[in-house]
N, CA, C and O atoms as a DFTB+ gen file, in Angstrom:
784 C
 N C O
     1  1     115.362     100.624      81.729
     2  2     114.346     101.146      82.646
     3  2     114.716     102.561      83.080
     4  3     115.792     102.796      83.630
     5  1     113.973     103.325      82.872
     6  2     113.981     104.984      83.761
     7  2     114.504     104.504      84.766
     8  3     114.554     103.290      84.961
     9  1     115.115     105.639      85.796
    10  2     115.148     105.813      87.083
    11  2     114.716     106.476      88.008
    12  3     114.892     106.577      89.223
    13  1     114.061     106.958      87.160
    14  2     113.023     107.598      88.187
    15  2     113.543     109.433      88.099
    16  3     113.225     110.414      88.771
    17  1     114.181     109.292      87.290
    18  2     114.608     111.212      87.041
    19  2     113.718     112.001      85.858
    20  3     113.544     113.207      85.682
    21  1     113.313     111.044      85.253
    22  2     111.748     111.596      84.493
    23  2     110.733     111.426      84.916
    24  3     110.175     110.474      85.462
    25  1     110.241     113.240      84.429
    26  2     109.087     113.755      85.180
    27  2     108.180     112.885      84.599
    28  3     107.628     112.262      85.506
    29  1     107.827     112.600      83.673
    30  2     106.826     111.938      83.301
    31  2     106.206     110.369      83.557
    32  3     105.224     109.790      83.093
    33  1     107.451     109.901      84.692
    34  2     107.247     108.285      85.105
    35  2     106.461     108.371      86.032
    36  3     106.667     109.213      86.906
    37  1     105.217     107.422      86.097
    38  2     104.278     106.760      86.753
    39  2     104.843     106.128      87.938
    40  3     106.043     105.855      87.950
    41  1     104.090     105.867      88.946
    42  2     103.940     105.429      90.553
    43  2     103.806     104.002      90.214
    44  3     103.135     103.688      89.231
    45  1     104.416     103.063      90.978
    46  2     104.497     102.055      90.961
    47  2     103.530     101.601      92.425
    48  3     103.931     101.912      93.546
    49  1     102.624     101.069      92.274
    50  2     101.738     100.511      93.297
    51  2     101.745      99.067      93.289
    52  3     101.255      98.566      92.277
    53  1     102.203      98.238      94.211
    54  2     102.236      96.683      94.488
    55  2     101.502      96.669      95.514
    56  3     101.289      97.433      96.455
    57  1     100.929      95.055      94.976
    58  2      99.953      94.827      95.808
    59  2      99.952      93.294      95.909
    60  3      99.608      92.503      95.031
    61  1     100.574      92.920      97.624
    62  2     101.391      91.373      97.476
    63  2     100.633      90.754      98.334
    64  3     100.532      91.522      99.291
    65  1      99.831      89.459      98.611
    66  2      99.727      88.464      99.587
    67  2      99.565      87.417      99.431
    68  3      99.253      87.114      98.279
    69  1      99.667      86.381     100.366
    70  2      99.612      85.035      99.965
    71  2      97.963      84.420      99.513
    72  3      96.872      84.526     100.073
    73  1      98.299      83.911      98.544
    74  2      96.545      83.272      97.435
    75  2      95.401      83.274      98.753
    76  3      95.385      82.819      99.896
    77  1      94.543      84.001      97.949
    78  2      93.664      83.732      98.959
    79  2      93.036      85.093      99.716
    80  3      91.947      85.251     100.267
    81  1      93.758      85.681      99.589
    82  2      93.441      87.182     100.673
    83  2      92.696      88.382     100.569
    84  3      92.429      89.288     101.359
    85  1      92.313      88.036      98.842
    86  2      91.772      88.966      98.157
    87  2      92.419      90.618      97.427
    88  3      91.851      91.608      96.966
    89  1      93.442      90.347      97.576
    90  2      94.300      91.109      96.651
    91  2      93.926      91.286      95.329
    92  3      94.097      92.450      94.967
    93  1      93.310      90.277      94.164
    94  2      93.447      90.269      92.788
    95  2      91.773      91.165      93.297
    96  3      91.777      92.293      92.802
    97  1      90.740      90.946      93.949
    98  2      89.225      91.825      94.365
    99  2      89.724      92.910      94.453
   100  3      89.042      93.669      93.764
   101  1      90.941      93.696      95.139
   102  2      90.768      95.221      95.628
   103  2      91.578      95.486      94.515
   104  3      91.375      96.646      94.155
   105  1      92.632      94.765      93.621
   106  2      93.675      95.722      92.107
   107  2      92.222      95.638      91.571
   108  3      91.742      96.698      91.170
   109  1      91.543      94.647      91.515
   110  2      90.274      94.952      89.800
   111  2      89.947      96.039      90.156
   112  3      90.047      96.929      89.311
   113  1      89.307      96.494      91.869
   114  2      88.804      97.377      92.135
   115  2      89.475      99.289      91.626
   116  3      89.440     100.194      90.792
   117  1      89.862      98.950      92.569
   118  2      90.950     100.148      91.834
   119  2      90.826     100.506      90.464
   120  3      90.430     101.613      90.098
   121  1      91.159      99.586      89.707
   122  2      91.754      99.559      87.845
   123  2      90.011     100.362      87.533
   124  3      89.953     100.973      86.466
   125  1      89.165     100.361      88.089
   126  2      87.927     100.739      87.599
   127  2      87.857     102.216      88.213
   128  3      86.998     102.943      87.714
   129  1      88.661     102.756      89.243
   130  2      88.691     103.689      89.601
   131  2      89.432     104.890      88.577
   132  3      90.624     104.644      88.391
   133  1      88.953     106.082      87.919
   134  2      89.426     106.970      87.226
   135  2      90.826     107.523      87.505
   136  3      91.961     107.302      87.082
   137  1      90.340     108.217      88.270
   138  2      90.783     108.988      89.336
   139  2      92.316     109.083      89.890
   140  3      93.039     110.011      90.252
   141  1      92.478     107.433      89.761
   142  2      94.244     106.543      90.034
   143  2      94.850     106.662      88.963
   144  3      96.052     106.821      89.177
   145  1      94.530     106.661      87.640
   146  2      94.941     106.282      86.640
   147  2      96.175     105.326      86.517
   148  3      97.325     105.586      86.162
   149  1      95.611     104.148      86.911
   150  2      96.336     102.468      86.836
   151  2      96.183     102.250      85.390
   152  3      95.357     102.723      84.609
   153  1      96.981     101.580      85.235
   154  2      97.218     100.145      84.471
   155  2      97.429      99.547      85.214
   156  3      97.775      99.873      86.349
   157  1      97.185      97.824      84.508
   158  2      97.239      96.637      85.097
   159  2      98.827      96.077      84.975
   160  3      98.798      95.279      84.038
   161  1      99.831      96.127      85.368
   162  2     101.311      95.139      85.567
   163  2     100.812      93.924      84.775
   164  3     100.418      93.097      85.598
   165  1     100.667      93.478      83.551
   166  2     100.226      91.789      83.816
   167  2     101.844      90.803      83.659
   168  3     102.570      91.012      82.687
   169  1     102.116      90.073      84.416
   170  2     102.396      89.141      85.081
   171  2     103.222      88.056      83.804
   172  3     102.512      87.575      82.921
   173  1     104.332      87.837      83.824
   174  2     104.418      86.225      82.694
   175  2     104.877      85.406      83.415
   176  3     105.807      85.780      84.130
   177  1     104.429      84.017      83.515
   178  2     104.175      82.751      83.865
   179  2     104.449      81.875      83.092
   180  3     104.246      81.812      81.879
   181  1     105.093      80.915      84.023
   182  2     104.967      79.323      82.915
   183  2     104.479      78.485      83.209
   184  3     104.744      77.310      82.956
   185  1     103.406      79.062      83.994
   186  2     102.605      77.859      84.844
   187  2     101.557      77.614      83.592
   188  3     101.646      78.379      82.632
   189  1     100.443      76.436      83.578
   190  2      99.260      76.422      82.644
   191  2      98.123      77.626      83.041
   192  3      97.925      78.040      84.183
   193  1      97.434      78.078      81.826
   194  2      96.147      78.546      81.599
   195  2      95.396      78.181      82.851
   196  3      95.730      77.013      83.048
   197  1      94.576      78.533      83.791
   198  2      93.385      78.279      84.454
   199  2      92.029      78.520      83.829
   200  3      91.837      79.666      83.425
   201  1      91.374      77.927      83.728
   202  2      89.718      78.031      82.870
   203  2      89.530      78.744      81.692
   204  3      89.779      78.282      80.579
   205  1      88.956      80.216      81.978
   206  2      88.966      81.071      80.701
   207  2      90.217      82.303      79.967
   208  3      90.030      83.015      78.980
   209  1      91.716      82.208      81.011
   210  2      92.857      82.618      81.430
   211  2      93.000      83.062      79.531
   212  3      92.524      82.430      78.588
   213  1      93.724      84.193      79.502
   214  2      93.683      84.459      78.296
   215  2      95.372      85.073      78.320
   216  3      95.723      85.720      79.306
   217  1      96.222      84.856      77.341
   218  2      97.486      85.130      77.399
   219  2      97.435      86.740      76.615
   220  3      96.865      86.996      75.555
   221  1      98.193      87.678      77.472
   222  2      98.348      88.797      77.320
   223  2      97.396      89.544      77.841
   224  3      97.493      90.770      77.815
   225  1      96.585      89.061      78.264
   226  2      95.261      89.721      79.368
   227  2      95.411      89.352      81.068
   228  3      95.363      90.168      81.989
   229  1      95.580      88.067      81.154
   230  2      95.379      87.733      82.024
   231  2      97.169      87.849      82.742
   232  3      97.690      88.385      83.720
   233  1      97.588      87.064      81.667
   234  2      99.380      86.966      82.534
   235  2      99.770      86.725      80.538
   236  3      99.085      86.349      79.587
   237  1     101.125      87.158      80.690
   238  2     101.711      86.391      79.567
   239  2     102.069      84.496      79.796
   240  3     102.468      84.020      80.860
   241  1     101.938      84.097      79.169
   242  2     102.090      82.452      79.240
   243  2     102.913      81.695      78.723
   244  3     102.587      80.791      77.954
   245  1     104.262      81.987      79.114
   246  2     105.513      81.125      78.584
   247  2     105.863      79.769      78.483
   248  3     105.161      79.017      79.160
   249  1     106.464      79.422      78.040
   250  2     106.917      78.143      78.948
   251  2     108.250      78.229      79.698
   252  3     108.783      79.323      79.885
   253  1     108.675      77.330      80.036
   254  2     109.690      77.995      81.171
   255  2     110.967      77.636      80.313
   256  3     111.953      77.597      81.049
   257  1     111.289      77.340      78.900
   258  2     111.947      77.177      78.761
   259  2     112.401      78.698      77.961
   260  3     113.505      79.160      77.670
   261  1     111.144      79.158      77.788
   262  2     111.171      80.714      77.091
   263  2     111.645      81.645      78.543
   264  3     112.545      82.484      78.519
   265  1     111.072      81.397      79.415
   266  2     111.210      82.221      80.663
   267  2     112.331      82.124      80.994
   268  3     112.815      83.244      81.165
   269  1     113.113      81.222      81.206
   270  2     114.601      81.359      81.465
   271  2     115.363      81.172      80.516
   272  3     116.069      80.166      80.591
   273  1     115.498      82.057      79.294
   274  2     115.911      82.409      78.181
   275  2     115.757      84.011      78.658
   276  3     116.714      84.783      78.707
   277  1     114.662      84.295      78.931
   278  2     113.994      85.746      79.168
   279  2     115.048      86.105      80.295
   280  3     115.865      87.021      80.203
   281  1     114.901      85.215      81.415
   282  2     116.068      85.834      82.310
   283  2     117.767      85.936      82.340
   284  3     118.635      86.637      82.861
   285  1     117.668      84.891      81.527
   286  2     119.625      85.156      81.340
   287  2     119.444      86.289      80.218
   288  3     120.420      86.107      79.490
   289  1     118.772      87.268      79.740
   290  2     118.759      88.302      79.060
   291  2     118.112      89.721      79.206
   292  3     117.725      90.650      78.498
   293  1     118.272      89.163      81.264
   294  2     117.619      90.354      82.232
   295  2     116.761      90.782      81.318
   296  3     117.167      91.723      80.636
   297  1     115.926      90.465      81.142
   298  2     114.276      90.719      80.543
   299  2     113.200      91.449      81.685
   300  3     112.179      92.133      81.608
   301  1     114.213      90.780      82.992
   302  2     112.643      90.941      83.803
   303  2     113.095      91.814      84.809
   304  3     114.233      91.633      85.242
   305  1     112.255      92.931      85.358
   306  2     112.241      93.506      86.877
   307  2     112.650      92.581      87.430
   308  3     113.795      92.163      87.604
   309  1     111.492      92.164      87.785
   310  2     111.814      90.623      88.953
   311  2     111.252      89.439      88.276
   312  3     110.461      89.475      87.333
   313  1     111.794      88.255      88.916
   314  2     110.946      86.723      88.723
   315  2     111.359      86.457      89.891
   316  3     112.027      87.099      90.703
   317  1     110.579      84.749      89.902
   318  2     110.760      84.088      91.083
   319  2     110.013      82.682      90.419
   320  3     109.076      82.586      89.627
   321  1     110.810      81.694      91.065
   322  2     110.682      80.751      90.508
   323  2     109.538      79.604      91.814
   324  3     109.983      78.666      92.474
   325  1     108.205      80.063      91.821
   326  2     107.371      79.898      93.095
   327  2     107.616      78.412      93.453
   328  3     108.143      78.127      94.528
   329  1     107.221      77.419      92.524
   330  2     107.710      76.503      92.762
   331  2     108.300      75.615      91.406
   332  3     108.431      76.214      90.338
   333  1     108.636      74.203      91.506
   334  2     109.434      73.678      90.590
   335  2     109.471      73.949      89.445
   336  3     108.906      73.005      88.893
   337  1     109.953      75.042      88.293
   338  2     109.596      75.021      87.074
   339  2     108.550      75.718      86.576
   340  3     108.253      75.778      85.383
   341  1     107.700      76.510      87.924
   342  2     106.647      77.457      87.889
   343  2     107.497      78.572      88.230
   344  3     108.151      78.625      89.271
   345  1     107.477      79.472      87.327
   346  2     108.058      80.800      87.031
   347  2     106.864      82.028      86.790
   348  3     105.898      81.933      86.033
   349  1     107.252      83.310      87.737
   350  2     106.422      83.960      87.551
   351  2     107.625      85.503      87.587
   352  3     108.637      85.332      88.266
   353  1     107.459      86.977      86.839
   354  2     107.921      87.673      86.629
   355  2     107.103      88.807      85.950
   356  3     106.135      88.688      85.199
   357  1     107.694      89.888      86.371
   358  2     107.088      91.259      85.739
   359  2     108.489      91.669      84.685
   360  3     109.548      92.137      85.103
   361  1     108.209      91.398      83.436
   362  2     108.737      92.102      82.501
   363  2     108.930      93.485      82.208
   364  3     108.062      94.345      82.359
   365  1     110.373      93.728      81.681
   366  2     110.744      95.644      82.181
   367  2     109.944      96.105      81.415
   368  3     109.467      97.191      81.742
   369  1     109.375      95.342      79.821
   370  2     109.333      96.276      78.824
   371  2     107.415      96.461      79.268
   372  3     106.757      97.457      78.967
   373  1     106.835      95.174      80.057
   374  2     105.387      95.674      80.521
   375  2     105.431      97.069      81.175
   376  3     104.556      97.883      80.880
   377  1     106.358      97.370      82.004
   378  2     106.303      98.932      82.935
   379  2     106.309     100.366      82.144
   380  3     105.648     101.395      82.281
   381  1     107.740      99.818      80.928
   382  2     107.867     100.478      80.188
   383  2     106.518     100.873      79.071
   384  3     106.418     101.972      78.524
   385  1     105.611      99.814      78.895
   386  2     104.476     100.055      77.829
   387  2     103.490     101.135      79.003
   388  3     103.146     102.263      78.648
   389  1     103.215     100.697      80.084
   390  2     102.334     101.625      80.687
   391  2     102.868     103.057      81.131
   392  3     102.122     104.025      81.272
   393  1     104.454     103.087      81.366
   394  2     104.620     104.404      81.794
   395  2     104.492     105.135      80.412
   396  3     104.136     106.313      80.419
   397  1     104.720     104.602      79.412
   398  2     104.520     105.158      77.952
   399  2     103.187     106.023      77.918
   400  3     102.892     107.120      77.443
   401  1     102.553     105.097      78.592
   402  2     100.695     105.995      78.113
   403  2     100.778     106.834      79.117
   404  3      99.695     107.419      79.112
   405  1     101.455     107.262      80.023
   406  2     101.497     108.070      81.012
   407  2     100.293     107.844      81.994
   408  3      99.395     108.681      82.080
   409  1     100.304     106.498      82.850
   410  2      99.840     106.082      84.123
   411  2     100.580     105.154      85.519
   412  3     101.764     104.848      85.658
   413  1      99.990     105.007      85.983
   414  2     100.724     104.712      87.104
   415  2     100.492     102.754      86.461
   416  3      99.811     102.345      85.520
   417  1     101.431     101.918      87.508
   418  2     101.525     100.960      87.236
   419  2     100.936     100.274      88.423
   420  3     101.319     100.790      89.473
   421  1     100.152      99.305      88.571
   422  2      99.873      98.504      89.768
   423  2      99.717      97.144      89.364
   424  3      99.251      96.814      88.274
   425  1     100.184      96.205      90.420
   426  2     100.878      95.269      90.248
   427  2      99.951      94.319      91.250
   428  3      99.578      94.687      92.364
   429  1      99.658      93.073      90.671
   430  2      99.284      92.063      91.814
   431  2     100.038      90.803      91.773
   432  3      99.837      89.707      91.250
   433  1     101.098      91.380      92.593
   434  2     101.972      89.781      92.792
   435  2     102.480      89.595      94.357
   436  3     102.225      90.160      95.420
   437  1     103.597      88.165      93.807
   438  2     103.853      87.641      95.487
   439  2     105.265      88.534      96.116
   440  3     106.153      89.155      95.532
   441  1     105.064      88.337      97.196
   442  2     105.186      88.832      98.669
   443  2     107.100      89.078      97.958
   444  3     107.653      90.177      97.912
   445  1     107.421      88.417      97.731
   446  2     108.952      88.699      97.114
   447  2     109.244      89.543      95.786
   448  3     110.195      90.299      95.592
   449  1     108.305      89.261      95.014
   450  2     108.307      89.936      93.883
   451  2     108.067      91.384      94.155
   452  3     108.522      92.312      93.487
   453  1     107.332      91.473      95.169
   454  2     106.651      93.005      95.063
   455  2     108.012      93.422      95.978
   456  3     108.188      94.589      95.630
   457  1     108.826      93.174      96.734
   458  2     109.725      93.825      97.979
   459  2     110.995      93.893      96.801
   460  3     112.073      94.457      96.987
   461  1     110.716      93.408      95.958
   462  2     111.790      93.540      95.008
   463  2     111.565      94.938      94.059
   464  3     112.295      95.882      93.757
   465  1     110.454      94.637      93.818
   466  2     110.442      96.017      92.837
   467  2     110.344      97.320      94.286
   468  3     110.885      98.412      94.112
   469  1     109.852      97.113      95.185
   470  2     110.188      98.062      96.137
   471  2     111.521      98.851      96.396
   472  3     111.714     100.051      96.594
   473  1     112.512      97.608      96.320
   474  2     113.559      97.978      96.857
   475  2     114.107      98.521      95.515
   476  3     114.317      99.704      95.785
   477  1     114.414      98.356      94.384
   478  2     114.754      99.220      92.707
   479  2     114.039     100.231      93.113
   480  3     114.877     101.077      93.426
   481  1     112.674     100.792      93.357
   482  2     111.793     101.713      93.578
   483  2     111.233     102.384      94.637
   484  3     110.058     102.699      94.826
   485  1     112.373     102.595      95.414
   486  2     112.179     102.472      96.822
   487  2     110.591     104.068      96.672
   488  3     109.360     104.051      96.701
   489  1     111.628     105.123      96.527
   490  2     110.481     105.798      96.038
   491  2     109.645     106.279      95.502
   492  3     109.177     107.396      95.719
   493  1     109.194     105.194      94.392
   494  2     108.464     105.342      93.705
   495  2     107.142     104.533      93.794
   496  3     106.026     104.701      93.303
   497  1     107.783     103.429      94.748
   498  2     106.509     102.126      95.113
   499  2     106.194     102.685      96.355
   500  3     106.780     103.380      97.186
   501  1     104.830     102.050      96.203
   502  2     103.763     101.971      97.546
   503  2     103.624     100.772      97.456
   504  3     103.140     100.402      96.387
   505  1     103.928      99.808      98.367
   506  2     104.055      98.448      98.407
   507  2     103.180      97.896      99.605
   508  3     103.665      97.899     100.736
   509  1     101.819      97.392      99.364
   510  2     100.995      97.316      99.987
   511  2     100.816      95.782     100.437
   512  3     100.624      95.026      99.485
   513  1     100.839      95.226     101.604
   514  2     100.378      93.322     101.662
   515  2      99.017      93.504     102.763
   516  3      98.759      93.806     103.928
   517  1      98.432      93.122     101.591
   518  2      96.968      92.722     102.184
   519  2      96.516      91.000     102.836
   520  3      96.457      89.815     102.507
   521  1      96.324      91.776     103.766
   522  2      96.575      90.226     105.060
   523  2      94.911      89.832     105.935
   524  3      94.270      90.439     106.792
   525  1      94.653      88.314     105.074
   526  2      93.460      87.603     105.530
   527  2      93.460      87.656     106.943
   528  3      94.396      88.102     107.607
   529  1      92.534      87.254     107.346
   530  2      91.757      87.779     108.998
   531  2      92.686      86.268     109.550
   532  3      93.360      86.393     110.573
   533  1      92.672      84.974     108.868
   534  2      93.494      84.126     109.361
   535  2      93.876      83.248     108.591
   536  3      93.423      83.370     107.453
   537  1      94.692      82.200     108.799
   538  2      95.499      81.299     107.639
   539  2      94.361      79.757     107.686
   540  3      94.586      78.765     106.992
   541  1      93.019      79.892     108.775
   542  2      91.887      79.313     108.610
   543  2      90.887      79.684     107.531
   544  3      90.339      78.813     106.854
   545  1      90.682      80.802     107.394
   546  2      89.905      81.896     106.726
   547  2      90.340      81.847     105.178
   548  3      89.524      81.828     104.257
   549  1      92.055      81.826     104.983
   550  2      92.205      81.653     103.927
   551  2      92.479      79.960     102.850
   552  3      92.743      79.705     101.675
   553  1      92.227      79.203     104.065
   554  2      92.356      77.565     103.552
   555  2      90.380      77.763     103.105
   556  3      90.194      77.272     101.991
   557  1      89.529      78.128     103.500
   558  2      88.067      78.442     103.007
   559  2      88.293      79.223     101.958
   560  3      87.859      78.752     100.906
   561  1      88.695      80.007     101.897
   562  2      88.855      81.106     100.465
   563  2      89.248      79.642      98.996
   564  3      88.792      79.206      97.940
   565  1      90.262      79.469      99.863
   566  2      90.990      78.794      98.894
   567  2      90.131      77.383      98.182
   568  3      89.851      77.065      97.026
   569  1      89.927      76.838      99.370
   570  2      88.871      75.307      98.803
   571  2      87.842      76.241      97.909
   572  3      87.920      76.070      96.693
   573  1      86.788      77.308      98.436
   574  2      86.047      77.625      97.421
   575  2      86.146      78.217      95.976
   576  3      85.164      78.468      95.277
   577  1      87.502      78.418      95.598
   578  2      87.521      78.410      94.218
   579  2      87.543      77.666      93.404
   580  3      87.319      77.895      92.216
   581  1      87.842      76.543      93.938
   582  2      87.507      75.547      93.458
   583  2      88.680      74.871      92.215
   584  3      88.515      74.074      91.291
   585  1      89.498      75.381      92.556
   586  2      90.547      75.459      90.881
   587  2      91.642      74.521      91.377
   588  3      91.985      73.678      90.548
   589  1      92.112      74.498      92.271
   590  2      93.152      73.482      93.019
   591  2      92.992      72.063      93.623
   592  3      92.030      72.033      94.390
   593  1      93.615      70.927      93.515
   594  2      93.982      69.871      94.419
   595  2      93.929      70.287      95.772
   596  3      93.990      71.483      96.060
   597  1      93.815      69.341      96.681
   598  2      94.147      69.539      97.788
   599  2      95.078      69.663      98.427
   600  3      95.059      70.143      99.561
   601  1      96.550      69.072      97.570
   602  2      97.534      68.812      97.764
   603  2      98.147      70.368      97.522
   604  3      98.844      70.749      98.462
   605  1      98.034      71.093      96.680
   606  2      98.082      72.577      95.799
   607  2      97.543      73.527      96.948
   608  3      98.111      74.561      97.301
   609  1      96.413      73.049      97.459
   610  2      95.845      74.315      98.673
   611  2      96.875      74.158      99.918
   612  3      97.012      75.069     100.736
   613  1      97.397      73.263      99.978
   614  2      97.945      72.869     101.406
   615  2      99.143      73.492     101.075
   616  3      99.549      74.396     101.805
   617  1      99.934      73.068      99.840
   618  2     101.174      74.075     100.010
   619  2     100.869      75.053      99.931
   620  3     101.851      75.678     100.331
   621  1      99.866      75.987      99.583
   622  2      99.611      77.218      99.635
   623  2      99.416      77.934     100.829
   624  3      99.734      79.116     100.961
   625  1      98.734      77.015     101.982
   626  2      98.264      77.688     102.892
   627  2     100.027      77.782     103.871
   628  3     100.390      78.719     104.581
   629  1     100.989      76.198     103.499
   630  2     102.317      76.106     104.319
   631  2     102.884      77.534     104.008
   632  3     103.393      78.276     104.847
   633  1     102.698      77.839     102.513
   634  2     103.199      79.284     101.851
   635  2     103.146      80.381     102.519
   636  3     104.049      81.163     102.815
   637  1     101.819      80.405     102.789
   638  2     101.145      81.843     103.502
   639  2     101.407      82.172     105.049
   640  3     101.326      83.237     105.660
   641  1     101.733      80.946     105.443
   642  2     102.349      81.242     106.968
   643  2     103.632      81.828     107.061
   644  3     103.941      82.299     108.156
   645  1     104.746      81.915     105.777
   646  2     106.108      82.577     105.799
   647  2     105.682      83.599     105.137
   648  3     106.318      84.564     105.560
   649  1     104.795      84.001     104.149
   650  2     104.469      85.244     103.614
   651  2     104.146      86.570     104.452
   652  3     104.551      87.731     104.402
   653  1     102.956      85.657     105.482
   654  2     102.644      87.067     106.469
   655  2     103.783      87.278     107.243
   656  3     103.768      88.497     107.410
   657  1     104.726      86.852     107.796
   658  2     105.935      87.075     108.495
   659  2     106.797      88.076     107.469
   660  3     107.838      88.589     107.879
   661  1     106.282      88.342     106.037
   662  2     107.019      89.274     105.464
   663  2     105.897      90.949     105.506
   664  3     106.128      92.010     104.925
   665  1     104.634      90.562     106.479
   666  2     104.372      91.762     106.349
   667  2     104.621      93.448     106.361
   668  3     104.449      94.380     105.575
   669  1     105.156      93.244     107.803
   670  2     106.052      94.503     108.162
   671  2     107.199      95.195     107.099
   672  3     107.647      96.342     107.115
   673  1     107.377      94.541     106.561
   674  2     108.534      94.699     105.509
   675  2     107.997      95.784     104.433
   676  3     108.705      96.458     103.685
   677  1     106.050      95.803     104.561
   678  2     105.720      96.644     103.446
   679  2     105.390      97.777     104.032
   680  3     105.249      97.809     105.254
   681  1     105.171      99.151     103.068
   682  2     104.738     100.262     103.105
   683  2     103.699     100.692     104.407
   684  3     103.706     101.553     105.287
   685  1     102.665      99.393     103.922
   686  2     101.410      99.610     104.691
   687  2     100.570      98.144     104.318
   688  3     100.642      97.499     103.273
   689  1      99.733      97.847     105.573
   690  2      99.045      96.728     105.975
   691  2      97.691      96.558     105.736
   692  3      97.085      97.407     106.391
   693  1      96.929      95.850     105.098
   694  2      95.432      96.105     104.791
   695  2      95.050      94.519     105.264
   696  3      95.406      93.505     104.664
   697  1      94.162      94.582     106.604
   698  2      93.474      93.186     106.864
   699  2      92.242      93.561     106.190
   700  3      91.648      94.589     106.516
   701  1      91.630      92.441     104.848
   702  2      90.860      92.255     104.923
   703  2      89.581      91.286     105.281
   704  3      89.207      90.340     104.587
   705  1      89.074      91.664     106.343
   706  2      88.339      91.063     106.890
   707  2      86.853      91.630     106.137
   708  3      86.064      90.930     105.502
   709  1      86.769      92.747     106.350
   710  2      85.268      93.301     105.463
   711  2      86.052      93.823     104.005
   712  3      87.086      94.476     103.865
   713  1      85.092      93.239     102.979
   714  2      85.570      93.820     101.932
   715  2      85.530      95.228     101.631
   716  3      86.568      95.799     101.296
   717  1      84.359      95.887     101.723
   718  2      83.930      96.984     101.732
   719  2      85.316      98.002     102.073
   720  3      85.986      98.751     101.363
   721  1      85.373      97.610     103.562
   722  2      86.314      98.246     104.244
   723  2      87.769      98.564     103.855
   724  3      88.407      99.616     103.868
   725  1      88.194      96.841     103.376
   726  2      89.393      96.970     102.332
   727  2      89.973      97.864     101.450
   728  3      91.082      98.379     101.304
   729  1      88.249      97.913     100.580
   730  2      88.718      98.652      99.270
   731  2      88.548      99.801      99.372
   732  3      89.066     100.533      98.528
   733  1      87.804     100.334     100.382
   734  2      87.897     101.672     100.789
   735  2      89.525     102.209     100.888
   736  3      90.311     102.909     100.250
   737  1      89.481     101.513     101.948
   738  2      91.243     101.270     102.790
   739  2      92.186     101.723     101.757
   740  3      92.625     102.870     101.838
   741  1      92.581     100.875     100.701
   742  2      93.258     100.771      99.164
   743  2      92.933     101.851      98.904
   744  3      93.952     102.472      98.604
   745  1      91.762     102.693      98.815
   746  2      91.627     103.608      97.234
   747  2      92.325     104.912      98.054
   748  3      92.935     105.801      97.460
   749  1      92.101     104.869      99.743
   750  2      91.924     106.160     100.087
   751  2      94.176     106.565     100.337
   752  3      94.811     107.614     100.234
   753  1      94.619     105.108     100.672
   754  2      95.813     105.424     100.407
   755  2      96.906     104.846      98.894
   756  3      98.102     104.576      98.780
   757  1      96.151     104.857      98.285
   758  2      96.693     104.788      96.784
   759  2      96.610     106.152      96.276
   760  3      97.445     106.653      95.523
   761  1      95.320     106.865      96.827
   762  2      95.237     107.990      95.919
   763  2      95.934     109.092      96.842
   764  3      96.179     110.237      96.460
   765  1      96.310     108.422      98.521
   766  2      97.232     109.995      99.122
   767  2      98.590     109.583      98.126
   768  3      99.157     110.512      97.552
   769  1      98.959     108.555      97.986
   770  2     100.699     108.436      97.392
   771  2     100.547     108.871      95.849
   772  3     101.556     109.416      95.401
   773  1      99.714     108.761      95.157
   774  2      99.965     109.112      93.861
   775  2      99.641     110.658      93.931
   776  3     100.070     111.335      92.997
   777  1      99.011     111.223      94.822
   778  2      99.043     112.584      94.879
   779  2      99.880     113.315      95.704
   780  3      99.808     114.538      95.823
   781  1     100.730     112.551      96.317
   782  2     101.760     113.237      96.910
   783  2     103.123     113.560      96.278
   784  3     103.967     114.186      96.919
């Protein structure tokens, strides 16, 4: 991995909160924005496919017996092992393919993953946690996607109550309560740090 002493390395933009908050709405947003010149971070997992989930688009899709093969051969920036045997990680050589095309990198992952690449990148990341209006607000988010057990939403929501306690820890704070407002919010300080 660079260290950040070539001129030509891209801004690392993370973008962390607990499921539900609308984080993966304001990165699509962005990625459509010119102007940033993002790439997408995508993500490898050994969790299963969700619906139309496409491997190498969506996340890479390991199994975890490949994934921790990958890590005893520091493969990865970061991982984290979210829960039992569910492994999730940003691979060095993904950063490395986008700083290649010469753009910035933005990232939509969890609340540890992203304070990790923060801290390797202290200045190079803008490490952003975008935080639901409430941990009510986001148990509704969550039932309406419809993709989870109930049992799956509930640890998610137990999740999200130690996640926001990692807010302060980031760069900068985005409640979204109005979307509009959000993605405003996002574009207008993504584009002061990549132009600074």
């Amino acid at each position: 991995m660079a260290t950040g002493q070539d001129k030509k390395q891209g801004k690392l933009i993370v973008f962390s909160a607990p499921s539900g908050s609308g984080k993966t709405t304001i990165v699509r947003h962005l990625l459509g924005l010119k102007d940033l010149n993002l790439e997408f971070s995508i993500s490898a997992t050994s969790r299963e496919k969700r619906g139309t989930e496409e491997h190498g688009k969506d996340y890479y899709f390991l199994s975890a017996k490949e994934f921790k093969s990958k890590i005893k051969n520091d493969e990865f920036l970061e991982w984290e092992e979210v829960y039992r045997d569910n492994f999730y990680g940003t691979l060095k050589t993904e950063v490395e393919r986008i700083w290649a095309l010469g753009k910035n990198v933005i990232f939509d992952i969890d609340v540890s993953g992203g304070l990790r690449i923060k801290r390797k990148f202290p200045k190079e990341t803008l490490a952003i946690f975008v935080k639901p209006p409430s941990v009510d607000e986001l148990k509704i988010r969550l039932k309406k996607r419809k993709t989870e057990s109930e049992d799956k939403i509930n640890m998610r929501v137990a999740k999200a109550s130690a996640e926001l306690a990692t807010a302060p820890l980031f760069d900068t704070i985005i409640i979204n309560d109005n979307l509009d407002h959000a993605l405003e919010e996002a574009h207008e300080k993504v584009s002061d740090f990549i132009n600074s």
